[in-house]
N, C-alpha and C positions, 0 to 999 in steps of 0.2 A: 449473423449466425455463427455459434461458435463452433471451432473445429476443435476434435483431442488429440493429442499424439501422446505415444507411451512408450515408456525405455527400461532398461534396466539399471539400476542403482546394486552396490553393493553395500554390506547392511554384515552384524556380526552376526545377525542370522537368516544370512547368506545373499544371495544374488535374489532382489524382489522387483517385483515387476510396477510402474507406478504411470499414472495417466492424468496427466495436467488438460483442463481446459483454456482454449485462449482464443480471442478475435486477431488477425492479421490484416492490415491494408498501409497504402501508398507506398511512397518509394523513397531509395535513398539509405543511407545509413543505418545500420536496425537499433531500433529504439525500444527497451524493453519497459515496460509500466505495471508496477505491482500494487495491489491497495494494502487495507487496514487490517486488522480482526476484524469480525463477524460484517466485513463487508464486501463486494464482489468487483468484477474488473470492470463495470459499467460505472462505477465511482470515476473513469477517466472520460465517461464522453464527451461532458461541454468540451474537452480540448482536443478529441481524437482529430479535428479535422482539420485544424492549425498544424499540431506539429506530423500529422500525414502529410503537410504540404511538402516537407524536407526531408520525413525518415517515414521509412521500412518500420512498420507503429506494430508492436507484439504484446498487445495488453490481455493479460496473463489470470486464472482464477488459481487462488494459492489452493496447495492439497486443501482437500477438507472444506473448501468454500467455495462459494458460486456451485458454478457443474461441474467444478472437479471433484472426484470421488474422492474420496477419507484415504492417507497413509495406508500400508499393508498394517496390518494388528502388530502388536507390539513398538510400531516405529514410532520414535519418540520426536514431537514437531519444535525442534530447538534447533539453532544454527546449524549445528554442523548433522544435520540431516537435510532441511531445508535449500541450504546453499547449495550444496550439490544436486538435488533435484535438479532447482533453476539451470545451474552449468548443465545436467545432462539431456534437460529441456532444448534447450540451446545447441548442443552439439547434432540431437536429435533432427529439430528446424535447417541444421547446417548453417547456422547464425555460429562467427567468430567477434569473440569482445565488442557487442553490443554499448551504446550507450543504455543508463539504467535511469529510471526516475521510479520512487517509490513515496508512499503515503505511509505515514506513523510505523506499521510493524514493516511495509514496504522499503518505509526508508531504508529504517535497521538492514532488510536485507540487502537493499542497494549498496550500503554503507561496507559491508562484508564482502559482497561481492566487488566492491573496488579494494577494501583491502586485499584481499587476496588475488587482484592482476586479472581479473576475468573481465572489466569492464572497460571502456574508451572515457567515460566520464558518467559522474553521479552527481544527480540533484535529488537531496532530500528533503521532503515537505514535512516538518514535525516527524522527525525522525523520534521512535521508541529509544530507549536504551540510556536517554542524557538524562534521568532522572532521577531523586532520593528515594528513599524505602516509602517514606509516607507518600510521595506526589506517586508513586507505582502503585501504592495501594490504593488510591484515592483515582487514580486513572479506571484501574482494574475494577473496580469497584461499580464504579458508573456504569462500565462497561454491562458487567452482570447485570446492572440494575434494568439498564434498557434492555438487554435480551430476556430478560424475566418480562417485563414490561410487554417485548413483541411476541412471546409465549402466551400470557396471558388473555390477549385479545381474539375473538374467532376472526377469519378471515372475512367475513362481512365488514365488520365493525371496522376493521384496518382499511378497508377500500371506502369506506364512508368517511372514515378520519381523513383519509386521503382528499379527499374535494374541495379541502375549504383550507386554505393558508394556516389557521390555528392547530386544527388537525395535523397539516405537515408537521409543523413546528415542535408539536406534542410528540409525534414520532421522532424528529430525527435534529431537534434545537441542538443535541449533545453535542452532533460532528457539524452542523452548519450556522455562520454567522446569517445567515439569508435561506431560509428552508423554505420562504414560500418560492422562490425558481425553479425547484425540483416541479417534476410533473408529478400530478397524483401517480402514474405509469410507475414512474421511475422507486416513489418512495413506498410502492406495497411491495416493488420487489424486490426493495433494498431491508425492507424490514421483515421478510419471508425470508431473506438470505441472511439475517441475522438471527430469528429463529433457529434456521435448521443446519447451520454449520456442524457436520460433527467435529470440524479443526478449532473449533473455540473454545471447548474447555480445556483441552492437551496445547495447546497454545499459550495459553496463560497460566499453564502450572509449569510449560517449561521457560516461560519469562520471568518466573521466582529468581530476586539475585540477580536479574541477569541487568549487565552495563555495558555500554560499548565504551574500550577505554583504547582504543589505538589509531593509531595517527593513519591516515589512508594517501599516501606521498603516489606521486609521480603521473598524475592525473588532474583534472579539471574536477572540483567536490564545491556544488552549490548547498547550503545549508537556508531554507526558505519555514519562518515562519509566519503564524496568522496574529496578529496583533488581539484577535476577540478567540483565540486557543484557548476553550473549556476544558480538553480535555489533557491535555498533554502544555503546561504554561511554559509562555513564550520566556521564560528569564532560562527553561532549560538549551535556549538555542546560545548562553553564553556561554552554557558548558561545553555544547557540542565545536564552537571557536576555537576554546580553549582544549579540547581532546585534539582534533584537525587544524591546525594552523595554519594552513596555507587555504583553508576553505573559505569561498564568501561567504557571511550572515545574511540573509533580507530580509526585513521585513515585509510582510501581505496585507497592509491600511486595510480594514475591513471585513478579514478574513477569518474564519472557522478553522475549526481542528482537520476536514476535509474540506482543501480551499478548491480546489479543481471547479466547484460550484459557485462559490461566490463571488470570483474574481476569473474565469477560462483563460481573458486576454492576457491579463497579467501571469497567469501561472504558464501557460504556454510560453508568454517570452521567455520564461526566466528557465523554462525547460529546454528552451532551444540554443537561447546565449552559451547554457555550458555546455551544449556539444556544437555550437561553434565555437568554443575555445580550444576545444580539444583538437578539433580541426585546423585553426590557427597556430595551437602549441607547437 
């Protein structure tokens, strides 16, 4: 069950008030877990229970997605609004420099929030931001296509799609190498939370141009992609090497654009190695 907590951000028009959804459980170190666009923070559960074994697990609904409520009006959902959210999310829970593990626009923010010294260690899974104008248009694009797609359908038909491995597949092939593991449960209400995001369209018009091009030093920085990545292609994880030098690359044999499903054990180890390293550093 999800709990909210709500703080105030300052904003150039003015001090607004803003309210994050997120799940909390086990112990240990805090681990913060962010997902994609038009997707929610249950994209983390095949792994919630692995890495609950060693950390303090804070998987997080971004503004405007899952059960967190929409920005205040005029707030614009680009980094440097977003980031701070997250930091004053954090400060709010009374969590200091969390470990971060984030999914495509996740990443990105994990990625920023270790550049900027707020994190213990970051692992990104197909992190946003290492890509060309076309492969961003051609991401974006998709993107649309399947939330046009999950608009399109009445919610009967999405729970009857749901039943049968094809059906999954048709909903949700984009982000999964392996869609029939998803429970019918899980993908009507992964595809109802891509529908109704109001943070999807201010999302992607503030990822116009946008690149992550700075080194993120003096931390533990996992770089994890899925070798079958539709959506976001794995050659942009030589970019992301080549922006973070001291970062690992991995490969995920088998894995989607959202691997947390296709591979749990695999992506949890590789979530946990880098904040045992950070802990080792």
């Amino acid at each position: 069950m999800a709990e909210k907590v709500s703080f105030t951000i300052e904003s150039t028009r003015g001090n607004r008030t803003v309210s994050v959804a997120y799940e909390r459980t086990g112990a240990g170190e805090p681990l913060l877990l962010l997902h994609g666009v038009g997707h929610h923070r249950q994209a983390w559960d095949p792994v919630i229970s692995a890495l609950s074994a060693e950390h303090d697990v804070i998987a997080v609904d971004l503004p405007g997605f899952g059960e967190s409520p929409a920005l205040p009006e005029g707030s614009p959902y680009d980094l440097a609004t977003v980031v701070p959210v997250l930091d004053s999310m954090c400060e709010a829970l009374g969590v200091e420099r969390p470990h971060v593990a984030g999914n495509s626009l996740g990443g990105l923010l994990a990625l920023e929030l270790g550049r900027a010294g707020r994190v213990r260690s970051v692992t990104a899974l197909s992190p946003a931001g290492f890509w060309t104008e076309g492969e961003r248009r051609y991401a974006f694009g998709t993107l649309r296509g399947m939330r046009l797609g999950a608009k399109s359908l009445p919610l009967t038909v999405i729970e009857r799609m749901s039943q049968t491995a094809a059906g999954r597949a048709a909903l949700t092939s984009g982000i999964y190498a392996k869609p029939g593991r998803r429970s019918p449960e899980a993908v009507v209400a992964e595809t109802l939370a891509l529908r109704d995001a109001p943070g999807f369209a201010p999302t992607l018009a503030a990822g116009l141009g946008l690149r992550f091009t700075d080194d993120v030093p003096g931390i533990p920085v996992t770089v994890a992609w899925g070798t079958r990545d539709r959506l976001l292609l794995r050659r942009q994880g030589i970019r992301a090497k080549h922006t973070i030098p001291g970062a690992r690359l991995i490969r995920l044999p088998g894995c989607g654009h959202v691997p947390m499903n296709d591979d749990p054990a695999l992506v949890a180890r590789v979530v946990l190695d880098t904040g045992r390293r950070a802990v080792g550093g």
